[in-house]
C-alpha positions in Angstrom: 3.7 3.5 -24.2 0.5 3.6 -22.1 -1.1 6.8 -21.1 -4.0 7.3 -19.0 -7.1 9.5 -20.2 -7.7 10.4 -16.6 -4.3 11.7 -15.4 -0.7 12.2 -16.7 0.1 9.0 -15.8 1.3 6.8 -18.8 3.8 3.4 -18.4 5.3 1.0 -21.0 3.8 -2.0 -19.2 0.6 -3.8 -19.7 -0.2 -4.5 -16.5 0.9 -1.9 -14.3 -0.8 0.2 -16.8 -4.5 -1.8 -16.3 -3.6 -1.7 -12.7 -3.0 1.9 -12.7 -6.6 2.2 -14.3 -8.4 0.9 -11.4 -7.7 3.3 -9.6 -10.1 6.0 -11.7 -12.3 3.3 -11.5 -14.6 1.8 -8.9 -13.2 -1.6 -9.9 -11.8 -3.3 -6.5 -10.9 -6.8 -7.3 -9.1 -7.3 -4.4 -11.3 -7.7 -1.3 -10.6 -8.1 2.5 -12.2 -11.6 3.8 -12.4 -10.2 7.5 -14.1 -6.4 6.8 -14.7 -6.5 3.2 -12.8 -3.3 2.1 -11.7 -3.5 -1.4 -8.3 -2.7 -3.2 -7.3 -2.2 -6.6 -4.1 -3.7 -6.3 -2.9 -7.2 -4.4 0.0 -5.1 -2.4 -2.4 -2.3 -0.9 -4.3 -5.5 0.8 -1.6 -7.1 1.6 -0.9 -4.1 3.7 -4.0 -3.5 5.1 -4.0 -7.2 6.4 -1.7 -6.6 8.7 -4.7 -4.0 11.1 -6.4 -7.5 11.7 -3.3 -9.5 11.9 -1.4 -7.2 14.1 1.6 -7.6 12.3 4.5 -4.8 12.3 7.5 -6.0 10.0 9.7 -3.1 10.5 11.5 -2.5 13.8 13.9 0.6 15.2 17.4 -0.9 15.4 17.2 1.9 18.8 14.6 1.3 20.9 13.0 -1.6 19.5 9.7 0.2 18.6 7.5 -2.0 15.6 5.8 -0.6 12.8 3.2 -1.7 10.0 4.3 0.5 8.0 7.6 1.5 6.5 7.1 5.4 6.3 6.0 5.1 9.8 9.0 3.6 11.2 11.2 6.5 8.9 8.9 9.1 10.8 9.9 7.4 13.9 13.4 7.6 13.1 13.1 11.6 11.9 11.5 13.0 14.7 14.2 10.9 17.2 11.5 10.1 19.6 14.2 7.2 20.8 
């Protein structure tokens, strides 16, 4: 087991453990090529791609309505707006 110095967190893998450490740290390997905003971990820029791309993967099976983001589509869906 793995536990952080900074936090409670702790993990019995390697790497989600060294990944976890970026996150105390200003250590950004992950950089945008159109605005240069850096991220500790692969996923969080693969997310953040899609403000230049325009890209909204999940769609309201109601109305039709697109989202970049999942929790945005669940809040969609919660507050019935369709």
């Amino acid at each position: 087991m793995h536990w952080c110095r900074f936090c409670p967190y702790s993990s019995s893998s390697v790497r989600e453990f060294r990944e976890h450490i970026q996150v105390h740290t200003s250590n950004r390997p992950f950089r945008c090529d159109v605005c240069g905003d850096g991220f500790n971990r692969k996923q969080h820029l693969q997310v953040h791609m899609r403000r230049h791309t325009g890209e909204r993967p999940f769609q309201c099976t109601t109305c039709s309505s697109t989202f970049a983001l999942k929790h945005h589509l669940d809040r969609h869906i919660r507050s019935r707006a369709c």
